[in-house]
C-alpha positions in Angstrom: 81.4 -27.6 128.0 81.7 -24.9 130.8 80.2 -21.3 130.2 83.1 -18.2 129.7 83.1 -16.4 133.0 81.1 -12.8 132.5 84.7 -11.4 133.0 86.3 -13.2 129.4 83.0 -12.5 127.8 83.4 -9.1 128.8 87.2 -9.1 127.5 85.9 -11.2 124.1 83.7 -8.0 123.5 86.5 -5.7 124.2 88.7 -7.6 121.9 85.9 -7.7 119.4 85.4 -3.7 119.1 89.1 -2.7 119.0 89.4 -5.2 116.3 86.6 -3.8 114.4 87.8 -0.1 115.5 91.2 -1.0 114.1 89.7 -2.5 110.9 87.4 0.1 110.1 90.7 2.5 110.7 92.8 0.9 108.3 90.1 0.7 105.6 89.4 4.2 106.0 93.0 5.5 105.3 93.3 3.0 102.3 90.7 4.8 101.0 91.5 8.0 102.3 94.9 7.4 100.6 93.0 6.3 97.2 90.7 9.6 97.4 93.7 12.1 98.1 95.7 10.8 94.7 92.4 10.8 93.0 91.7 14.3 93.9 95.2 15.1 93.2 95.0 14.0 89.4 91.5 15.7 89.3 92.8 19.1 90.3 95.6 18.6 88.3 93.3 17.6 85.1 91.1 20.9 86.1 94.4 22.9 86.0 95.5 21.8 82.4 92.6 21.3 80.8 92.0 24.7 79.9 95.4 25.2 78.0 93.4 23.3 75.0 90.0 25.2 75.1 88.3 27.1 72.0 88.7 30.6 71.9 84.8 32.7 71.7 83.7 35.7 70.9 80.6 38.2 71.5 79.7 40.6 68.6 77.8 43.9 69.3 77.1 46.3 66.6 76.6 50.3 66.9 74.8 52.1 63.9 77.1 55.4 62.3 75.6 58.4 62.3 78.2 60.1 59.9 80.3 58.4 56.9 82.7 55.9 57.8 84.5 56.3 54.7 85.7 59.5 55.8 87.9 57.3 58.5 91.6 56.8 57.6 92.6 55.3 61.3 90.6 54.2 63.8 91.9 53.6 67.7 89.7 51.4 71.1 91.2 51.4 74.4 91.3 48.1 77.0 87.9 49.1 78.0 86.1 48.9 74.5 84.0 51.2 75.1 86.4 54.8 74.6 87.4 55.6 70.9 89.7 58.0 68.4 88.7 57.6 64.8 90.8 60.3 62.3 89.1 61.3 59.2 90.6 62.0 55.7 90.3 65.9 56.8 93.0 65.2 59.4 90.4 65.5 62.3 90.2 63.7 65.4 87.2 62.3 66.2 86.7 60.8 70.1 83.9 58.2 70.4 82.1 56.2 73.0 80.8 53.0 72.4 78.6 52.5 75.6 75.4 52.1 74.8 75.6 54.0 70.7 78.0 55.7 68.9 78.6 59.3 70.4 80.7 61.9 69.6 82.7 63.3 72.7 84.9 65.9 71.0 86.6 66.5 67.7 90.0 68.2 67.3 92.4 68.9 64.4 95.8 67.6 63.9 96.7 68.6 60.2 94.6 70.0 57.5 93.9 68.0 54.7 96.9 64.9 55.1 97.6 63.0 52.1 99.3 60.4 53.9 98.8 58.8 57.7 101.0 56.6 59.8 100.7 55.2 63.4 103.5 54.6 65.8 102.9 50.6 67.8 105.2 51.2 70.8 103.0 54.2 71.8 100.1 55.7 70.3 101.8 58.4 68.2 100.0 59.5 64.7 101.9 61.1 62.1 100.7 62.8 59.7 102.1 64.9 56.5 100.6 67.2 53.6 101.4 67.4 49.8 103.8 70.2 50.8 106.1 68.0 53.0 105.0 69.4 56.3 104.8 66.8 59.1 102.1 66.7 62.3 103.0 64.3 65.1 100.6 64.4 67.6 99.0 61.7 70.2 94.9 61.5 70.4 94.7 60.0 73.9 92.0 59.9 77.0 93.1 60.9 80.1 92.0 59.1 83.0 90.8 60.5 86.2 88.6 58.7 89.1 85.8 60.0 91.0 84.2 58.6 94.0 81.3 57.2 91.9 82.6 56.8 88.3 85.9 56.6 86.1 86.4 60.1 83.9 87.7 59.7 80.7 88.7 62.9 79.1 89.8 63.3 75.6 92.9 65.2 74.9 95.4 65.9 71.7 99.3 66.0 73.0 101.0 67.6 70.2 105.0 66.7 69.5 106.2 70.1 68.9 109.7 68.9 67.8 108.4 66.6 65.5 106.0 68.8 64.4 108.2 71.5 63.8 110.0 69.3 61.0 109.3 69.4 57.2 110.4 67.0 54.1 112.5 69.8 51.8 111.4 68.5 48.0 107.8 70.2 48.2 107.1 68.3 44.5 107.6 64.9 45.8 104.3 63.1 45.6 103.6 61.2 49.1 101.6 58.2 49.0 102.9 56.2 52.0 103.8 57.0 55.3 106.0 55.3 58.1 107.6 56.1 60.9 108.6 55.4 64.8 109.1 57.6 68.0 112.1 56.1 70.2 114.2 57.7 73.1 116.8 58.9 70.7 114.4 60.9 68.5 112.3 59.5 65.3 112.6 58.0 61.6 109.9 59.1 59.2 109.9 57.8 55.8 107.8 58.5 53.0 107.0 57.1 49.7 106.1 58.0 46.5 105.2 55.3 43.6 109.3 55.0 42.7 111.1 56.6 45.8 111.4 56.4 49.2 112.8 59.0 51.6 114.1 59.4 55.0 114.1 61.5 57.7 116.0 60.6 60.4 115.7 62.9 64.0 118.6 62.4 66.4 118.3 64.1 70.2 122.1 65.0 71.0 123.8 65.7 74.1 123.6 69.2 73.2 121.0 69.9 70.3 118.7 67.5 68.3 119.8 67.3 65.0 118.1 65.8 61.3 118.7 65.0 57.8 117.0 63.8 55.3 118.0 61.0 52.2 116.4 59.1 50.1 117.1 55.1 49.8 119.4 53.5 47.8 117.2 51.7 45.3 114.4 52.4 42.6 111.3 50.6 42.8 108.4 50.0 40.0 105.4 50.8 42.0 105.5 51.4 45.6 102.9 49.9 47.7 103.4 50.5 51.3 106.6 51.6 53.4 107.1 50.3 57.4 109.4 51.6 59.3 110.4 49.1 62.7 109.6 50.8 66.0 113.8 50.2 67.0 114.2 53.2 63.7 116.7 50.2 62.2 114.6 48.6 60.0 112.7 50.0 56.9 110.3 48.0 54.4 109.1 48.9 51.0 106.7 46.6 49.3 107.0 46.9 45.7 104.8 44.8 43.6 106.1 41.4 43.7 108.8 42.5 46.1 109.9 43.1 49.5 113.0 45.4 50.3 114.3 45.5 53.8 116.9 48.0 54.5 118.7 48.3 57.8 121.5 49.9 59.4 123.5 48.6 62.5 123.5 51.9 64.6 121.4 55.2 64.3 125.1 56.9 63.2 124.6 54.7 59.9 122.9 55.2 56.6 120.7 52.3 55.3 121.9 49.7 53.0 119.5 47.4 51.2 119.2 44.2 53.4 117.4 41.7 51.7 115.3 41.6 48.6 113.0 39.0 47.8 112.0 39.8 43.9 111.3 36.7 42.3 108.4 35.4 44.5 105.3 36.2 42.8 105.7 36.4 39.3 103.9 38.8 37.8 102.1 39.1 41.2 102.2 41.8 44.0 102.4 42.2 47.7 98.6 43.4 49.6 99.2 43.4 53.1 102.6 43.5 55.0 102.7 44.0 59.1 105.1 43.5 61.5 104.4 41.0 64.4 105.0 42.4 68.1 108.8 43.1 68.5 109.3 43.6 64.6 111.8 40.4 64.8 109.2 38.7 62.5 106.8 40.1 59.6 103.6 38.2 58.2 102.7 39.1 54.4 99.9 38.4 51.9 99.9 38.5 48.4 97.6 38.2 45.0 98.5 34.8 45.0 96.1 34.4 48.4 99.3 33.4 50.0 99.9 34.2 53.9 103.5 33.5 54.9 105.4 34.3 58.2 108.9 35.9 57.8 111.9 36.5 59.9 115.5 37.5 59.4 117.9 35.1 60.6 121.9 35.9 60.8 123.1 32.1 60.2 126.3 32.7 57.8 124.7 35.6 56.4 122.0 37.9 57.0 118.8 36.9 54.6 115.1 37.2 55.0 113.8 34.0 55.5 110.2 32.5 55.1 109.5 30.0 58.1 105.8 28.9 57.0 102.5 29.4 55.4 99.7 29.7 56.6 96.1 28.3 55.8 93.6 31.4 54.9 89.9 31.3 53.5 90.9 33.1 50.7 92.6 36.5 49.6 93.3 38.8 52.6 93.2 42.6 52.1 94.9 43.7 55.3 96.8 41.5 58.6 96.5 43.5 62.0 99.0 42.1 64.7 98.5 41.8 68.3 100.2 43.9 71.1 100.8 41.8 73.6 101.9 37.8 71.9 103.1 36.9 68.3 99.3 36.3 67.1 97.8 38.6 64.1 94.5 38.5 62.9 93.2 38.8 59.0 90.6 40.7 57.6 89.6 38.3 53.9 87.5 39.6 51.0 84.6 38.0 51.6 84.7 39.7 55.2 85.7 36.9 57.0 88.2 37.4 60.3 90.7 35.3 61.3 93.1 34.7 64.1 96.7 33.4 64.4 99.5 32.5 66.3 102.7 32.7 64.7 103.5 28.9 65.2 100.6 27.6 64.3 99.6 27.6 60.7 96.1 26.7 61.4 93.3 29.8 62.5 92.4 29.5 66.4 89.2 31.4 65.5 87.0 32.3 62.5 84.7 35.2 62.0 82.3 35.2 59.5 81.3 39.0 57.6 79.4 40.1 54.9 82.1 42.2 53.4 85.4 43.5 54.4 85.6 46.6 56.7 87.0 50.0 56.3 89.3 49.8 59.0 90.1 47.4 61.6 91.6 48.0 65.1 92.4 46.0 68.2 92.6 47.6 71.7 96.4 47.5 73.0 95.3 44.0 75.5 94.5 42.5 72.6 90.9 42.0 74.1 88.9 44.0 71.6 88.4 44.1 67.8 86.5 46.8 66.0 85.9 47.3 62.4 84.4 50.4 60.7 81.9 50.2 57.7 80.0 52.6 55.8 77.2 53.0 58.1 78.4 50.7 61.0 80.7 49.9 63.6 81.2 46.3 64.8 83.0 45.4 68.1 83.9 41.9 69.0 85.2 41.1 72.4 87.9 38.0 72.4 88.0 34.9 74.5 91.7 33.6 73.1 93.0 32.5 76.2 96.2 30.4 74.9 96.5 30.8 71.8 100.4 30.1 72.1 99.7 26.4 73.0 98.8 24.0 70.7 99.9 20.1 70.9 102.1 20.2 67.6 104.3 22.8 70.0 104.4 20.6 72.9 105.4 17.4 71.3 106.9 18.4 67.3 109.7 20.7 66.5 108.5 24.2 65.8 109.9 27.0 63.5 110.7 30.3 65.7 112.1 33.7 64.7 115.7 34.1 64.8 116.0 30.7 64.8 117.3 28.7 61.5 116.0 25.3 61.6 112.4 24.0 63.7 113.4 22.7 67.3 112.4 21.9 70.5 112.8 24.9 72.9 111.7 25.5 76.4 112.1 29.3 76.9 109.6 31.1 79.4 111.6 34.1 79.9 113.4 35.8 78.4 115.1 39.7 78.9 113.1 41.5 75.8 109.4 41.6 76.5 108.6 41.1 73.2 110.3 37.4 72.7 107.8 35.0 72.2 107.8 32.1 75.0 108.4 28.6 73.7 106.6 25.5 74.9 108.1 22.4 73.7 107.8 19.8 76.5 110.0 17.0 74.6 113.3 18.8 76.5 111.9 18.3 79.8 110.7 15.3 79.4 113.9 13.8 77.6 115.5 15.3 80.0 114.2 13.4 83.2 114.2 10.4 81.4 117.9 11.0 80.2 119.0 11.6 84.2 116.8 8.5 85.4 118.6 6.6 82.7 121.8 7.0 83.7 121.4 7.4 87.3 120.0 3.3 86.8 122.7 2.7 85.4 125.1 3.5 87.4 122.9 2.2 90.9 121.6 -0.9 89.7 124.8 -2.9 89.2 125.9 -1.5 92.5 122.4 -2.3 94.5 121.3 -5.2 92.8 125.5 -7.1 93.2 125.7 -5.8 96.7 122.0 -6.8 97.9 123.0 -10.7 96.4 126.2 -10.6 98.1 125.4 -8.9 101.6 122.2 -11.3 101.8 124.0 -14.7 100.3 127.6 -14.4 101.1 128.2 -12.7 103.8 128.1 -13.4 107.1 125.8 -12.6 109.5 127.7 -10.4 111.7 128.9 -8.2 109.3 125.4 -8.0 107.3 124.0 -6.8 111.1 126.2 -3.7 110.3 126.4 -3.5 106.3 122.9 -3.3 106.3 122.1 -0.6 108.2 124.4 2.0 107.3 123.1 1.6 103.7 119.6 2.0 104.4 121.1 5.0 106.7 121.7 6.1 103.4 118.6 6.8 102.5 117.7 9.8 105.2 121.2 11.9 103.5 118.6 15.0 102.3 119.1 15.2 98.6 120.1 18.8 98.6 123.0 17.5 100.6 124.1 15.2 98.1 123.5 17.4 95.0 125.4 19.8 96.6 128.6 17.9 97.3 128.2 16.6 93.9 128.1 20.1 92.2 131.1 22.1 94.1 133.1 19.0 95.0 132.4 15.7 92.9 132.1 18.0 89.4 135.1 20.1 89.8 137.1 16.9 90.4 135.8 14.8 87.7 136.1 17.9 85.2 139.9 17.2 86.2 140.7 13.8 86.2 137.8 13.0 83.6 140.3 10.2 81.9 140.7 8.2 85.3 136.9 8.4 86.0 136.3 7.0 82.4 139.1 4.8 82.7 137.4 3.4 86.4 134.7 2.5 84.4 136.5 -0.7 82.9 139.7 -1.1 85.4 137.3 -1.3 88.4 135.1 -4.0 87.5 137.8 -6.4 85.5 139.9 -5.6 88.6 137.2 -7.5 90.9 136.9 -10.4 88.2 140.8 -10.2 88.5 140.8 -10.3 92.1 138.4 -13.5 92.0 140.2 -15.1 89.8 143.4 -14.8 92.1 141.5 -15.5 94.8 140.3 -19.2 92.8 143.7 -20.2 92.4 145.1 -20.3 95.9 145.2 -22.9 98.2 142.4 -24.1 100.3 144.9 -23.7 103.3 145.3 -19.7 102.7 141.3 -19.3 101.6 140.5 -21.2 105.0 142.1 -18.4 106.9 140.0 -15.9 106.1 136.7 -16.1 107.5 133.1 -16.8 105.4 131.7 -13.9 104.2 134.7 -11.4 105.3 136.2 -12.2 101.7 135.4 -8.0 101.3 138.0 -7.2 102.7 140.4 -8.8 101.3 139.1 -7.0 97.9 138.7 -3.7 99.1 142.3 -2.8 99.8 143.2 -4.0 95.7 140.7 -1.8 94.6 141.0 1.2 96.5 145.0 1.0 94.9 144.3 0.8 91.7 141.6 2.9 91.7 144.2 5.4 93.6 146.8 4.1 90.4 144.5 5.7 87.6 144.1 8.9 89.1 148.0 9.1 89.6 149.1 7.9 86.1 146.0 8.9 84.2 147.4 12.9 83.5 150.5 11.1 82.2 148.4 8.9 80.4 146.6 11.8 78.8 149.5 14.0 77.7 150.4 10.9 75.7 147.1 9.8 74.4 145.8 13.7 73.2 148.0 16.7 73.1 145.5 19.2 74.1 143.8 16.6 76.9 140.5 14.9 76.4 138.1 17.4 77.1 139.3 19.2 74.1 139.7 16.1 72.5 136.1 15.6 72.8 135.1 19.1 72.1 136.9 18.8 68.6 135.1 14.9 67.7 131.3 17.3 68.6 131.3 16.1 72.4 130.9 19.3 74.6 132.0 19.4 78.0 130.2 20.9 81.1 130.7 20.6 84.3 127.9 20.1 85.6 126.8 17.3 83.3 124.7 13.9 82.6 127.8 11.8 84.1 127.9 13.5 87.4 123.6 13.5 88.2 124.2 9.7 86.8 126.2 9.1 89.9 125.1 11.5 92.2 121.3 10.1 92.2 122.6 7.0 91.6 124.2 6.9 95.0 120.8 8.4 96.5 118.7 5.7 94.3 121.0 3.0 95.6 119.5 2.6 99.3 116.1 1.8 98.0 117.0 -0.9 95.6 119.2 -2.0 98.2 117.2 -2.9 100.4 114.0 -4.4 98.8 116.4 -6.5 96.9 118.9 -7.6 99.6 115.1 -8.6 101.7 113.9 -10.4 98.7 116.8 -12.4 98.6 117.5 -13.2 102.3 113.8 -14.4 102.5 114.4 -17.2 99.9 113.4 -20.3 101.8 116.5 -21.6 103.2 115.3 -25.3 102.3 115.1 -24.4 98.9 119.1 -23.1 98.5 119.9 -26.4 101.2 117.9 -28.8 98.3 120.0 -27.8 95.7 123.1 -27.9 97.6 122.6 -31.4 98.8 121.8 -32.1 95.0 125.5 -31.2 94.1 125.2 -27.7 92.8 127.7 -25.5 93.4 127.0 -21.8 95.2 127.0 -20.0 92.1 124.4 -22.5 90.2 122.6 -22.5 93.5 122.3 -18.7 93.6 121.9 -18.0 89.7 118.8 -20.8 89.0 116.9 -21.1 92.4 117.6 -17.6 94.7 117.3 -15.0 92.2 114.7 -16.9 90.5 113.0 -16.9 93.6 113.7 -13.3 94.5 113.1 -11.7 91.1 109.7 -10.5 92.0 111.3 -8.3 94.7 114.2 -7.2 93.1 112.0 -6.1 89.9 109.9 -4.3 92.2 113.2 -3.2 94.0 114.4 -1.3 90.5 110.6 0.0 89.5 110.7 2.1 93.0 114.4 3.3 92.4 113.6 4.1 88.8 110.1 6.5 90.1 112.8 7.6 93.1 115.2 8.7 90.5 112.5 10.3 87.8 110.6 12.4 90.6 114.2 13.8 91.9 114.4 17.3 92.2 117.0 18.9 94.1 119.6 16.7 92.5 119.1 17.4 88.7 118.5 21.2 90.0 122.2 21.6 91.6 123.9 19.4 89.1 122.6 19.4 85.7 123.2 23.4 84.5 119.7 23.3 83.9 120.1 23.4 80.4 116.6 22.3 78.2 118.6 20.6 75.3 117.9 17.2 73.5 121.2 15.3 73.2 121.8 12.0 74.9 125.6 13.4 75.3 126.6 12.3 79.0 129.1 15.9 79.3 126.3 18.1 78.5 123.2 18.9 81.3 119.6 18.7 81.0 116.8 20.3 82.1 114.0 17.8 84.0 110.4 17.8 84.8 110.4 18.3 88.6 113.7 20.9 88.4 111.4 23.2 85.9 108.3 22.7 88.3 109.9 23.8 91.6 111.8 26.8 90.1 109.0 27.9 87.5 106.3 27.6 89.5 106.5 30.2 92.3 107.2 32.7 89.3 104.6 32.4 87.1 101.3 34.1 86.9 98.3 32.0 88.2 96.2 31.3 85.4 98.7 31.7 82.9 99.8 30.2 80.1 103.1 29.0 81.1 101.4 28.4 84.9 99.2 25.8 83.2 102.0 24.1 81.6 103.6 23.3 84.6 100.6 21.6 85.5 100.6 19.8 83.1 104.1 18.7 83.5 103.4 17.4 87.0 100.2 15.6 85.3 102.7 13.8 83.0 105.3 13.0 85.3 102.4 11.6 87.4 101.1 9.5 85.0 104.9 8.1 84.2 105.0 7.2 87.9 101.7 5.7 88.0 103.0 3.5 84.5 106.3 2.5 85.6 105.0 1.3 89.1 102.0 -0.4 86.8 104.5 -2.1 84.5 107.1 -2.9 87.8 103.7 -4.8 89.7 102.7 -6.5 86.6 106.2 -7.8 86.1 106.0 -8.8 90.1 103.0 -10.8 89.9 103.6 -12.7 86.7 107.0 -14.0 87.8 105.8 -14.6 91.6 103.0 -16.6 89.6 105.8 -18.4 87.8 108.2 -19.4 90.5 105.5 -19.8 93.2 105.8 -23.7 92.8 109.4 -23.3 94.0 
């Protein structure tokens, strides 16, 4: 055998290295590939996981150098550290918290008060005496910033107009004391054990004008009176009931809303607050009850009690938060607890020795302090989402205003106040919904015209069909959702009756069409070239399909007087334009490339001895195609459908033109939906990094992730079992 020249051994090692270069290249961006995904499900695990953490706290305690029992209302700021305390003389008392309890400065509002009341929007404190005057002031720090520290400076603003008012029955014995500072002027209210009275400030254009009446109602024994911060509201709490009265506009008196009386039974109401926005109300009673109440204007208007709540024991007083719908409870046995409106389980649990004084979070919600005898103690709060829980994600959840539990996706919303709702079923439902019908409508079509461009027809004309289908595929998506939503939707809206109708005519009009075609003479089928029977089919339908839309508004006018829209509307079927029906066939017709193609390659590489076997065996085209081809094939046109059903459930700009982006749960094809990716890709650049709601969206692209990474799973299973199974043919 003759030694390799120097010159081929030299090429051999060439050869050798590139192959080993090229190897090593490929290898590496498999796994490059691999690492990428992997680090994308990391980051988006690292994004989402905190949504479900524990909420902390850290506890510092300050000793009081004068009596605590003297406070009536206590006040933190954001810092924690800066204070305003009111004793029972009507004195305001400013307090650091730095390192001990100090005394900055004291100032007097009103001499000897017998009744105190805060203002939530701002923090106004009003004030009155046994004589009916009334002190409205505002204890505040003002802050000013230095080159080496931040100032704060305590100062008393005193509302002279308020101030300047007076309650006329001098003998009325005030117990309780409510009232709120708006644009248009104020409400005060103040109660004695049997009465409640009124007085109601209005700025005019010209003068600011007030009057004063009393409620229309007697009550037993008056435990507390709450005046909402929009002046339209007023609660009394009267042993073992709550009045609400209201008024529609300032110009009205107030009329008794709702009354629940027959609750308690021989029981009585202890602690009554509204939650932020005063659209909701949580109360306690001697019955160590803790319920969440809203008003809800369903048929009529009724105070309504949306659930309970699960509480240690008996609570003496609720504080709510500023800033979310959360509230926390101070117990009898000391013991303080947080909530979240919709959740009817504590997030966190404090553990006292006894209950305090007085209790007071800062306005960010950040800072809870609580006044004893001879002590202050100030817990700083970790609660970063206390608004998430899974029961909100994935169950239907109670919300004010609202009269039955539901899944809602709101985020936004134009009050500041509204609480934001979580539920993820509507987004969810809502891709699957659109992916749904968008297979639907593209399989049949893909799936028929892959079996028939690959088996039937004839080569020339596959060399063109082919390619302009997969052409398809490079139309940009906005493109298509746009046509679909200002030309397709308008036009369907229209002439719904013939699209409906198409659904039927279409189809039996090709079985029609090949029945015809079965029935006449070999010598008229022989003129027509193999594989161009298209278009002899084509024409037919393109008539009738012309035929419907003609004769279908005659059709209508005699089928339903009003038309079928409304026809629908009255049988509970809504119609919107943009709807299910119309993102059904616009991502349909962008799905429809991809199975296309897979399917018509999977079929056109079937051994061509294996359709020529059965052939020569006496079956006919159609057994031929039905029991060997697709048989054969299946493992690519499965895999074929599993790739068009993740194109159609990672679409975005299709369901975001088309669908009305509307978050509902109804598997009505005229109404829209609301998908995953839509939500991501107009949420996301909106919402606040860290956030709640900026964590959910990560967690939405986690899930529709992990749906990809199933359906692809469950599409390659399917491939290899039933490549295992034919792989003998």
């Amino acid at each position: 055998m003759n030694k390799a020249t120097s010159l081929l051994r030299e090429t051999n090692r060439t050869r050798l290295l590139k192959d080993k270069l090229i190897a090593g290249l490929v290898k590496a961006s498999g796994l490059g590939m691999l690492v990428g995904l992997l680090g994308i499900l990391i980051y988006f695990f690292t994004e989402t996981i905190p949504i479900f953490s524990t909420s902390s706290y850290q506890q510092t305690e300050y000793q009081l150098p004068i009596d605590g029992r003297s406070f009536i209302d206590t006040k933190i700021d954001n810092t924690g550290n800066n204070g305003i305390a009111i004793n029972d003389k009507g004195e305001v008392v400013y307090f650091s918290l730095n390192d001990q309890f100090t005394v900055l400065n004291q100032a007097l509002i009103q001499k000897d008060p017998v009744a105190i009341a805060t203002n939530t929007p701002r923090p106004w404190v009003a004030m009155i005496d046994a004589g009916g005057d009334i002190e409205v002031a505002m204890p505040e720090y003002i802050i000013s910033h230095s080159k080496k520290n931040t100032v704060y400076t305590p100062n008393l603003r005193v509302n002279e107009e308020l101030s300047a008012l007076e309650f006329a029955d001098s003998g009325f014995k005030t117990k309780y004391l409510g009232f709120t500072v708006i644009q248009e002027g104020a409400v005060i209210a103040r109660a004695s054990d049997s009465k409640v009275e009124v007085l109601d400030y209005v700025v005019g254009p010209k003068e600011a004008t007030h009057s004063i009446k009393s409620l229309p109602a007697t009550f037993e024994h008056i435990s507390g009176v709450f005046v909402a911060k929009n002046g339209l509201y007023i609660v009394v709490l009267d042993d073992d009931a709550v009045s609400i009265f209201s008024r529609r506009t300032r110009s009205e008196p107030f009329s008794l809303f709702s009354q629940n009386k027959d609750r308690l039974r021989n029981g009585f109401h202890r602690a009554f607050s509204f939650l932020n926005g005063d659209k909701g109300a949580i109360v306690s009673n001697s019955r160590n009850e803790l319920e969440f109440w809203f008003v809800t204007f369903q048929n009529e208007r009724r105070l309504r009690s949306a659930r309970k709540y699960t509480s240690s024991g008996e609570v003496v007083s609720v504080i709510p938060e500023h800033t979310t719908k959360g509230f926390w409870t101070v117990g009898k046995d000391g013991m303080y607890s947080l909530f979240y409106a919709t959740r009817p389980a504590a997030i966190l649990n404090i553990e006292g020795k006894a209950p305090p004084l007085l209790s007071t979070l800062s306005r960010n919600d950040k800072y809870l302090v609580n006044v004893y005898k001879d002590k202050i103690t100030k817990f700083e709060i970790e609660a970063r989402h206390p608004e998430i829980s899974l029961k909100e994600l994935t169950q239907k959840v109670q919300y004010e205003g609202y009269s039955t539990p539901d899944y809602v996706w709101q985020t936004s919303s134009t009050e500041e106040d509204v609480e934001p709702k979580f539920s993820l079923i509507p987004l969810v439902f809502g891709t699957l919904k659109a992916a749904l019908y968008a297979m639907f409508f593209s399989i049949p079509i893909a799936v028929l015209g892959a079996v028939y461009t690959a088996y039937f027809m004839s080569t020339r004309m596959r060399n063109t069909i082919k390619p302009a289908i997969e052409l398809m595929e490079a139309l940009p998506t906005l493109v298509i959702g746009f046509v679909a939503a200002v030309w397709l939707a308008p036009i369907m809206e229209r002439n719904l009756l013939a699209f409906m109708l198409s659904i039927l005519v279409i189809p039996f009009t090709a079985l029609g069409c090949g029945g015809a075609w079965a029935l006449l003479p070999n010598r008229v089928k022989s003129q027509v070239p193999k594989g161009l029977h298209l278009v002899t089919l084509l024409p037919v339908i393109i008539l009738v399909w012309a035929g419907l839309f003609y004769f279908a508004p005659y059709l209508e006018k005699i089928l339903f007087e009003h038309g079928l829209i409304y026809f629908l509307a009255d049988k509970g079927w809504d119609y919107q334009q943009r709807n299910t029906l119309v993102v059904g066939i616009a991502m349909g017709f962008a799905v429809i490339p991809t199975i296309f193609t897979i399917s018509e390659d999977a079929i056109y590489s079937v051994p061509k001895h294996l359709s020529n076997g059965a052939l020569a065996l006496g079956a006919t085209e159609w057994q031929t195609l039905t029991r060997v081809v697709l048989l054969t094939a299946s493992p690519g046109i499965i895999s074929a459908i599993m790739l068009g059903l993740g194109r159609a459930m990672g679409e975005t700009m299709i369901v975001l033109t088309v669908t009305g982006n509307t978050p509902i749960t109804d598997w009505n094809v005229f109404e829209g939906l609301r998908s995953l990716t839509a939500t991501i890709a107009t949420e996301l650049p909106e919402s606040k990094v860290g956030s709640s709601h900026y964590r959910l969206l990560f967690l939405s692209a986690l899930i529709l992730f992990l749906f990809t990474f199933i359906v692809n799973s469950v599409g390659e299973s399917v491939r290899q079992r039933l490549r295992d199974k034919y792989r003998s043919l």
